[in-house]
Every structure is written in structure tokens, then in C-alpha cells.
mmCIF file as gemmi writes it, N, C-alpha and C atoms, coordinates in Angstrom:
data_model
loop_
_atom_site.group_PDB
_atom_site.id
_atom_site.type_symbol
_atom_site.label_atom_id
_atom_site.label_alt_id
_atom_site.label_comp_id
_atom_site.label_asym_id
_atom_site.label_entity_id
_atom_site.label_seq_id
_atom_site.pdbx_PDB_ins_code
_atom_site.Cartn_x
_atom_site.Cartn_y
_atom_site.Cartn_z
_atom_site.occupancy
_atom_site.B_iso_or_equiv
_atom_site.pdbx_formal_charge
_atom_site.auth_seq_id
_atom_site.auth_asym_id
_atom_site.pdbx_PDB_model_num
ATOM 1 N N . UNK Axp A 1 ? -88.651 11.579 12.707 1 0 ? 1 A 1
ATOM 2 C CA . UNK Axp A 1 ? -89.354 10.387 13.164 1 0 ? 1 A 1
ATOM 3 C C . UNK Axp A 1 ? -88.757 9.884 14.479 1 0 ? 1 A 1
ATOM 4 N N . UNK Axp A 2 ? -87.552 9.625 14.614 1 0 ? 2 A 1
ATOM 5 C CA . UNK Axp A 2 ? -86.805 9.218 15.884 1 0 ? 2 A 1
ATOM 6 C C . UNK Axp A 2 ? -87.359 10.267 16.662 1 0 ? 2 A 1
ATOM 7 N N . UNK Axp A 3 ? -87.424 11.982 16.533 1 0 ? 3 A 1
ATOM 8 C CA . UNK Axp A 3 ? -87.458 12.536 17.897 1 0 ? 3 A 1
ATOM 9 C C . UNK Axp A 3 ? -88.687 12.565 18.317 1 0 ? 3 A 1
ATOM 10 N N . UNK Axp A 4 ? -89.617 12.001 17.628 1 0 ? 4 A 1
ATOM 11 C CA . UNK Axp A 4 ? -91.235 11.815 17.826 1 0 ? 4 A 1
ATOM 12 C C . UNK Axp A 4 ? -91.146 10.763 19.322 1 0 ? 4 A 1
ATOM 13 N N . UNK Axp A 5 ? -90.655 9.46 18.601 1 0 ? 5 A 1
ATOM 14 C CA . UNK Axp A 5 ? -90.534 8.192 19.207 1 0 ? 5 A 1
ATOM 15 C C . UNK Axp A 5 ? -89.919 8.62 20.563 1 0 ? 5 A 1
ATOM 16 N N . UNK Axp A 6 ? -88.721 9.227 20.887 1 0 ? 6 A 1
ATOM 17 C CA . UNK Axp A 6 ? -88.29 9.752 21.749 1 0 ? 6 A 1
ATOM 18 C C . UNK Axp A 6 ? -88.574 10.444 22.836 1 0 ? 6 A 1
ATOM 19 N N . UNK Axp A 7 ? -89.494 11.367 22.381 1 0 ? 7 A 1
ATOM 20 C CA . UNK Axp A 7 ? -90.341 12.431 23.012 1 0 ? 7 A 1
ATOM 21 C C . UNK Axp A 7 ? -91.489 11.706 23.505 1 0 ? 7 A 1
ATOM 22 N N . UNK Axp A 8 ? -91.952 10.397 22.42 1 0 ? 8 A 1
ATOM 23 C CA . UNK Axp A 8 ? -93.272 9.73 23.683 1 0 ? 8 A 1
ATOM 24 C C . UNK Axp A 8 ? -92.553 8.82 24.681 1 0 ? 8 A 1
ATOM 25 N N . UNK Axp A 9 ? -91.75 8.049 24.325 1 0 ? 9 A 1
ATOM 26 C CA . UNK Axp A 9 ? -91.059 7.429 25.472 1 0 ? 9 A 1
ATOM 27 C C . UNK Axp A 9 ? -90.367 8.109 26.516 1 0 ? 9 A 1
ATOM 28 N N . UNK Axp A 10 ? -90.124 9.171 26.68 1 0 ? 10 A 1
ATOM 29 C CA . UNK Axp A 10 ? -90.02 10.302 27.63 1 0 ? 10 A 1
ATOM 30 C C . UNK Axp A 10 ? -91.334 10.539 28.401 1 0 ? 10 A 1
ATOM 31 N N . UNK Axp A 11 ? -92.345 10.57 27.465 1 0 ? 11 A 1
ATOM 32 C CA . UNK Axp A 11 ? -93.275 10.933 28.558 1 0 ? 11 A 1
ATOM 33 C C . UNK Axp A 11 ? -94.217 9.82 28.751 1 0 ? 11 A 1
ATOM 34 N N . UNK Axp A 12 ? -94.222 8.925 28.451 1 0 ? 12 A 1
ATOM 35 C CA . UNK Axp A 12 ? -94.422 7.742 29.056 1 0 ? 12 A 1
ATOM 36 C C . UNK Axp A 12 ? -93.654 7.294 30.449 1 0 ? 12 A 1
ATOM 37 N N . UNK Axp A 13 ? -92.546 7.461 30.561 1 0 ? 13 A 1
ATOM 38 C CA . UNK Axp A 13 ? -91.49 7.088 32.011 1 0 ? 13 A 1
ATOM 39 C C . UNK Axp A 13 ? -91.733 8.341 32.525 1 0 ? 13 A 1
ATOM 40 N N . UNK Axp A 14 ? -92.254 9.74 32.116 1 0 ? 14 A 1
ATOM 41 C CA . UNK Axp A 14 ? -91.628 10.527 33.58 1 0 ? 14 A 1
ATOM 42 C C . UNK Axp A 14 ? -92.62 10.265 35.018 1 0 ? 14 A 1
ATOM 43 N N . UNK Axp A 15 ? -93.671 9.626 34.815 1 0 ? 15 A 1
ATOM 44 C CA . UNK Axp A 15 ? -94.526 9.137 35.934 1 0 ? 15 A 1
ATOM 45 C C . UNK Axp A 15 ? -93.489 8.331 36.689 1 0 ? 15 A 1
ATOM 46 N N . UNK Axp A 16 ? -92.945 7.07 36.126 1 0 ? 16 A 1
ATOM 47 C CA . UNK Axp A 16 ? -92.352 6.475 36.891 1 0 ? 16 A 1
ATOM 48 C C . UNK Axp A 16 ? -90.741 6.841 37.275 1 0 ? 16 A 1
ATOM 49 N N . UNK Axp A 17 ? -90.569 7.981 37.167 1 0 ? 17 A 1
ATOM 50 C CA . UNK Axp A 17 ? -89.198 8.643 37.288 1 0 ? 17 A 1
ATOM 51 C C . UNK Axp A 17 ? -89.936 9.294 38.581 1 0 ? 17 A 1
ATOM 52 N N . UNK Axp A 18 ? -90.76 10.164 38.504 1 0 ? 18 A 1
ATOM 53 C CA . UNK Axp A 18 ? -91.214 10.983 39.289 1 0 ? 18 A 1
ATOM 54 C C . UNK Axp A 18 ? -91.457 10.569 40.757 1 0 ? 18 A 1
ATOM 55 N N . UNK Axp A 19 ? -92.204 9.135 40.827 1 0 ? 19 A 1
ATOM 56 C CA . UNK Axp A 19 ? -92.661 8.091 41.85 1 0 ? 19 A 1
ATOM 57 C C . UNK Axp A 19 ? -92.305 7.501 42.573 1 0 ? 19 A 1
ATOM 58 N N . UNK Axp A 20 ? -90.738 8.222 42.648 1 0 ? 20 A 1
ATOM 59 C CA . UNK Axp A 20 ? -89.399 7.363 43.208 1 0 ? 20 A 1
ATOM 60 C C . UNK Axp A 20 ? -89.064 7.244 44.643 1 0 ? 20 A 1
ATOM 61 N N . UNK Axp A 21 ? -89.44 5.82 45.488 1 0 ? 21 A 1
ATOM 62 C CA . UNK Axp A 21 ? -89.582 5.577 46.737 1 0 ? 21 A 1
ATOM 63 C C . UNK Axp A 21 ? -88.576 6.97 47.286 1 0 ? 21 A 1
ATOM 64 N N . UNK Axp A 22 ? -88.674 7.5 48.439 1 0 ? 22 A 1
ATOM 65 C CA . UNK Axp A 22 ? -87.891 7.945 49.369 1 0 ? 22 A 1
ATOM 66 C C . UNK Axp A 22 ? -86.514 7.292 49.791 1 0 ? 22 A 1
ATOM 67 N N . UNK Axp A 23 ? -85.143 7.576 49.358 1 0 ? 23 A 1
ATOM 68 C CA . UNK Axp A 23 ? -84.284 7.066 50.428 1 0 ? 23 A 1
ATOM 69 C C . UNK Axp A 23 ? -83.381 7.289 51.62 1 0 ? 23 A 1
ATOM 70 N N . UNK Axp A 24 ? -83.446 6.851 52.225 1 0 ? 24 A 1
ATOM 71 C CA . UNK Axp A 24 ? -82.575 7.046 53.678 1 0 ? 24 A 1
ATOM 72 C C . UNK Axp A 24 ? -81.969 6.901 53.955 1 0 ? 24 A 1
ATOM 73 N N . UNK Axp A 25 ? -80.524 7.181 54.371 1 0 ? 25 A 1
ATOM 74 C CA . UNK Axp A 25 ? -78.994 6.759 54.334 1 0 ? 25 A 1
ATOM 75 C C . UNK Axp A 25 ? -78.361 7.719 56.055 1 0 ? 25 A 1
ATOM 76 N N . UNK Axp A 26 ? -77.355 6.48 56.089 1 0 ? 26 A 1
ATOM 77 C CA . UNK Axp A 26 ? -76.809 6.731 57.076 1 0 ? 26 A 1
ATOM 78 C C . UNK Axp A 26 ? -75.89 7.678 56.915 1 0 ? 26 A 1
ATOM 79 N N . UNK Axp A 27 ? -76.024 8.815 57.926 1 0 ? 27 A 1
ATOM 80 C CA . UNK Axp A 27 ? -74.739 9.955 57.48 1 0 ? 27 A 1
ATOM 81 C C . UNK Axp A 27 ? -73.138 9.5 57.418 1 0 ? 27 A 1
ATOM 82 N N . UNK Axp A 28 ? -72.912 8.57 58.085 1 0 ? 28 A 1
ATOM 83 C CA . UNK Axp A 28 ? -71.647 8.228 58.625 1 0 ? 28 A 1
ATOM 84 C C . UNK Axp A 28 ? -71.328 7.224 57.808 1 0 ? 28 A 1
ATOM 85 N N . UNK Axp A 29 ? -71.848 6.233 56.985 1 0 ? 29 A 1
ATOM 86 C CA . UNK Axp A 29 ? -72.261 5.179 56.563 1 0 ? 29 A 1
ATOM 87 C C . UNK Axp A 29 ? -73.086 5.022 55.293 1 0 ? 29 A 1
ATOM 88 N N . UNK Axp A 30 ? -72.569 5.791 53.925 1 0 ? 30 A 1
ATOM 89 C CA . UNK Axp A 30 ? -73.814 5.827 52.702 1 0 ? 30 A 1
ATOM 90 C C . UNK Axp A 30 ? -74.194 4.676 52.003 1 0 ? 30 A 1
ATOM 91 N N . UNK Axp A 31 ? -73.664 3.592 52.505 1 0 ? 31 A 1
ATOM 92 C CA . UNK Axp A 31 ? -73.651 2.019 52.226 1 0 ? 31 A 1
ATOM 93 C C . UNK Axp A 31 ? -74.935 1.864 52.842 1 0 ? 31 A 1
ATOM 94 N N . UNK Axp A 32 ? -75.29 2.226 53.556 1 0 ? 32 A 1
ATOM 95 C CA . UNK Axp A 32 ? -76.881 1.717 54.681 1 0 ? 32 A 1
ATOM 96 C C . UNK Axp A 32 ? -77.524 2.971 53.983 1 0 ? 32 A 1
ATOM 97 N N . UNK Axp A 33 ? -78.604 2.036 53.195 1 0 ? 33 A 1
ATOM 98 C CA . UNK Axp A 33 ? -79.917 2.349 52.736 1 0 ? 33 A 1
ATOM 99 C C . UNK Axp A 33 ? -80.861 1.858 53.055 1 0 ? 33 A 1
ATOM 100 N N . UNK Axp A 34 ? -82.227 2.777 53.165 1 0 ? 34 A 1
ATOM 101 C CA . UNK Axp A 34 ? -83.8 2.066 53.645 1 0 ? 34 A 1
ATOM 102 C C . UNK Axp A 34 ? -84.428 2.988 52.698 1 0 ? 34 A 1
ATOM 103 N N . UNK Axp A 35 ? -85.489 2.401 52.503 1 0 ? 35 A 1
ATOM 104 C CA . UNK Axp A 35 ? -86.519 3.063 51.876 1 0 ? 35 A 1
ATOM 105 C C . UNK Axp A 35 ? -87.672 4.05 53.098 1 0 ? 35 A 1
ATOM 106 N N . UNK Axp A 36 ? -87.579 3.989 54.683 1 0 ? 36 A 1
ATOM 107 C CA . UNK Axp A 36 ? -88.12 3.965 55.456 1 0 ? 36 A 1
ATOM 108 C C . UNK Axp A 36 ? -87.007 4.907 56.165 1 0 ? 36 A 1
ATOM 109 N N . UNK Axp A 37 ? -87.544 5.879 57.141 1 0 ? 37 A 1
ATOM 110 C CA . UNK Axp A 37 ? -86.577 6.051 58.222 1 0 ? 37 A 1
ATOM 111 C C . UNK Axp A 37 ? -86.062 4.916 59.397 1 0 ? 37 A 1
ATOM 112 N N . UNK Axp A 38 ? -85.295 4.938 60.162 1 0 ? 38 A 1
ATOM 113 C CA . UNK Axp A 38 ? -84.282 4.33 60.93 1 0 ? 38 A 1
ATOM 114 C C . UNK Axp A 38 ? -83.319 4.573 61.449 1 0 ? 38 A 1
ATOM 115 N N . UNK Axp A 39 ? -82.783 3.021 62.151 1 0 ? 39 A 1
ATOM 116 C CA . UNK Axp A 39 ? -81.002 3.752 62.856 1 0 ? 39 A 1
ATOM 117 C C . UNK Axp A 39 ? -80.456 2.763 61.417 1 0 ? 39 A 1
ATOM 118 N N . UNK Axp A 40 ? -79.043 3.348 61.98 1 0 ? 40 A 1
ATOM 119 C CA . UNK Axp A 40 ? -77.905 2.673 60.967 1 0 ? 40 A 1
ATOM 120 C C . UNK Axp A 40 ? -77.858 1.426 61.864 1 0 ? 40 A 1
ATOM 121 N N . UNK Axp A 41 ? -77.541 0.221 61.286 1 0 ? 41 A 1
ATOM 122 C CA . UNK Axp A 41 ? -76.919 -1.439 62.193 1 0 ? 41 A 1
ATOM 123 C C . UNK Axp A 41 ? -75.713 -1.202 62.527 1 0 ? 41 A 1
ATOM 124 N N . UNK Axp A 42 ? -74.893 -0.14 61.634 1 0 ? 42 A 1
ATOM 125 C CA . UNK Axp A 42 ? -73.81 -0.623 62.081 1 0 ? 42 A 1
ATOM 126 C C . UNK Axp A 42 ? -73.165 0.87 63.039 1 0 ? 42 A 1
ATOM 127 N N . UNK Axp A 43 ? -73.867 1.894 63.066 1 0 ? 43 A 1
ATOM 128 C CA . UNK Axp A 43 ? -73.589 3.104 64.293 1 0 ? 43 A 1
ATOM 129 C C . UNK Axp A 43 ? -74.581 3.565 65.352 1 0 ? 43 A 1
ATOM 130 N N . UNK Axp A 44 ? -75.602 2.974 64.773 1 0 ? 44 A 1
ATOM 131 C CA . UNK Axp A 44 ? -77.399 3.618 65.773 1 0 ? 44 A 1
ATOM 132 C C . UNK Axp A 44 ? -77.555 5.266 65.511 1 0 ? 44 A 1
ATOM 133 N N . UNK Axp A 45 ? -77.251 5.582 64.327 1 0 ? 45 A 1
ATOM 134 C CA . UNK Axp A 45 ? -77.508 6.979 64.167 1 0 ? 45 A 1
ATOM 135 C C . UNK Axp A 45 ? -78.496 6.623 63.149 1 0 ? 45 A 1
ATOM 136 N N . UNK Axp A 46 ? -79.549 7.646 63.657 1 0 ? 46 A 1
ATOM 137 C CA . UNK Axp A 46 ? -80.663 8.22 62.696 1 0 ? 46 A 1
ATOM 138 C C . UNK Axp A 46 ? -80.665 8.236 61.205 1 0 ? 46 A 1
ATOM 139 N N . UNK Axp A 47 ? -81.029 7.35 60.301 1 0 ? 47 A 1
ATOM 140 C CA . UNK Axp A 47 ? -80.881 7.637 58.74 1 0 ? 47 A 1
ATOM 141 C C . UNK Axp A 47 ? -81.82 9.022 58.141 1 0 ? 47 A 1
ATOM 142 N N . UNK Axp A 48 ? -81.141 9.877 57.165 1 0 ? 48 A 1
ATOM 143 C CA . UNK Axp A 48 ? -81.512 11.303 56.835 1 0 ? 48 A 1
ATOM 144 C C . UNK Axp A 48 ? -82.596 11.267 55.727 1 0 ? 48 A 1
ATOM 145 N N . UNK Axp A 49 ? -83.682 11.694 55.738 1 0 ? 49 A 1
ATOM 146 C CA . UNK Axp A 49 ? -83.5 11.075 53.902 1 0 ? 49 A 1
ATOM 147 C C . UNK Axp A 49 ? -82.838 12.257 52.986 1 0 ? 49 A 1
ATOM 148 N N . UNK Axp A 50 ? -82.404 10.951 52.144 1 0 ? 50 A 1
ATOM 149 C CA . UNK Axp A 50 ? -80.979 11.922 50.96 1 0 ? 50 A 1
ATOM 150 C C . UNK Axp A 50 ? -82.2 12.537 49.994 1 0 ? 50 A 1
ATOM 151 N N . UNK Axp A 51 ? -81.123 13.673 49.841 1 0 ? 51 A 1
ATOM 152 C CA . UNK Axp A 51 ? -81.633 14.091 48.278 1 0 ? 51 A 1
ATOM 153 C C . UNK Axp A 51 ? -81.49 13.56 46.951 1 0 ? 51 A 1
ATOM 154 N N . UNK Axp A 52 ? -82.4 14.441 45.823 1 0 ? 52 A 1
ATOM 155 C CA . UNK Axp A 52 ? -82.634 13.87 44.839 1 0 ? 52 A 1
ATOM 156 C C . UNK Axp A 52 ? -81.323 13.343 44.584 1 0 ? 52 A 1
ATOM 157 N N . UNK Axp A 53 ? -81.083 12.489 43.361 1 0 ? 53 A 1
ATOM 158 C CA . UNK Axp A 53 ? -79.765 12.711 42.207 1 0 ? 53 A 1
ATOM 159 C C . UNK Axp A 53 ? -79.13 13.572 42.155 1 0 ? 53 A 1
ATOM 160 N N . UNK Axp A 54 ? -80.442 14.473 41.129 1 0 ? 54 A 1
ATOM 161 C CA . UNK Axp A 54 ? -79.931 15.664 40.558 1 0 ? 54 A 1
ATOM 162 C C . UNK Axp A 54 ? -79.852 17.096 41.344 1 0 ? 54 A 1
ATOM 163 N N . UNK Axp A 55 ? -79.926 16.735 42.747 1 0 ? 55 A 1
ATOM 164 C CA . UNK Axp A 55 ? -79.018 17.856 43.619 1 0 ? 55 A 1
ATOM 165 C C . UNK Axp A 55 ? -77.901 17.4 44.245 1 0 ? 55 A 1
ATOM 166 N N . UNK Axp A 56 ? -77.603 15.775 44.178 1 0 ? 56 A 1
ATOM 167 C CA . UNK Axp A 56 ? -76.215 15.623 44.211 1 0 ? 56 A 1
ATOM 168 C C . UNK Axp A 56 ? -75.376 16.28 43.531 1 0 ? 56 A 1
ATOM 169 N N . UNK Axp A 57 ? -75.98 15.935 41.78 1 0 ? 57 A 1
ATOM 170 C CA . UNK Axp A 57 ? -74.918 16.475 40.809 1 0 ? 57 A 1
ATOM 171 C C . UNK Axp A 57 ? -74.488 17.748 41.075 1 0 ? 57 A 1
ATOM 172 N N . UNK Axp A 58 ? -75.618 18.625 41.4 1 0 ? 58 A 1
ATOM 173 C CA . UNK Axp A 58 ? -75.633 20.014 41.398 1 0 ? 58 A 1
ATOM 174 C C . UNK Axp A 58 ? -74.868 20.53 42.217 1 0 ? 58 A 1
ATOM 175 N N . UNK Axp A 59 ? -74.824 19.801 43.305 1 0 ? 59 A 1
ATOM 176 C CA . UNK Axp A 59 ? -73.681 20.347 44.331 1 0 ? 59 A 1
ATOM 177 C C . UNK Axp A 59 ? -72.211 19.728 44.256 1 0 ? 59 A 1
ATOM 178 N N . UNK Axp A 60 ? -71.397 19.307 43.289 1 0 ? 60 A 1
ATOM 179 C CA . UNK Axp A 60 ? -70.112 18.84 42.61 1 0 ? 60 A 1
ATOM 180 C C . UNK Axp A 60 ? -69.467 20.038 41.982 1 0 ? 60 A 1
């Protein structure tokens, strides 16, 4: 019964897992985030957009 419940609330969120704004971070600077490209405020370098999460993890 739990892994029923489980399995729909899984697929109920993966839409909104999936839908996940773009973010943009300063290379020099991972404190400066945008949802948008840009410069950094605090170097004027170009923000990248980062990868997922789960190719952060992957690359550890």
C-alpha cells in the first residue's frame, strides 16, 4: 500500500521536477545566480548556465 502511494506521488511531481527554470552562475563567483543570462555585479564576467544537479553529483 505505501509503495502504491509513493509511486503516484512520484509521478505526480516529476512534471514539476522536470520544469526547472534554467540557472546561471558566475564562474568565478557561484554565489551569483540568475535565472536569465548576464554579467556577474561583482566581476562583469558572463554567467554560464550550470548544469543539472545530478551531473554535479556525477562528476564528484
Amino acid at each position: 500500500m505505501n509503495t502504491r502511494i509513493l509511486w503516484i506521488v512520484l509521478i505526480l511531481l516529476t512534471p514539476f521536477v522536470s520544469a526547472q527554470e534554467p540557472v546561471y552562475v558566475c564562474p568565478m563567483h557561484s554565489e551569483v545566480t540568475q535565472h536569465e543570462p548576464g554579467k556577474c555585479p561583482i566581476c562583469g564576467m558572463d554567467l554560464v548556465l550550470k548544469e543539472s544537479q545530478s551531473m554535479d553529483m556525477n562528476m564528484n
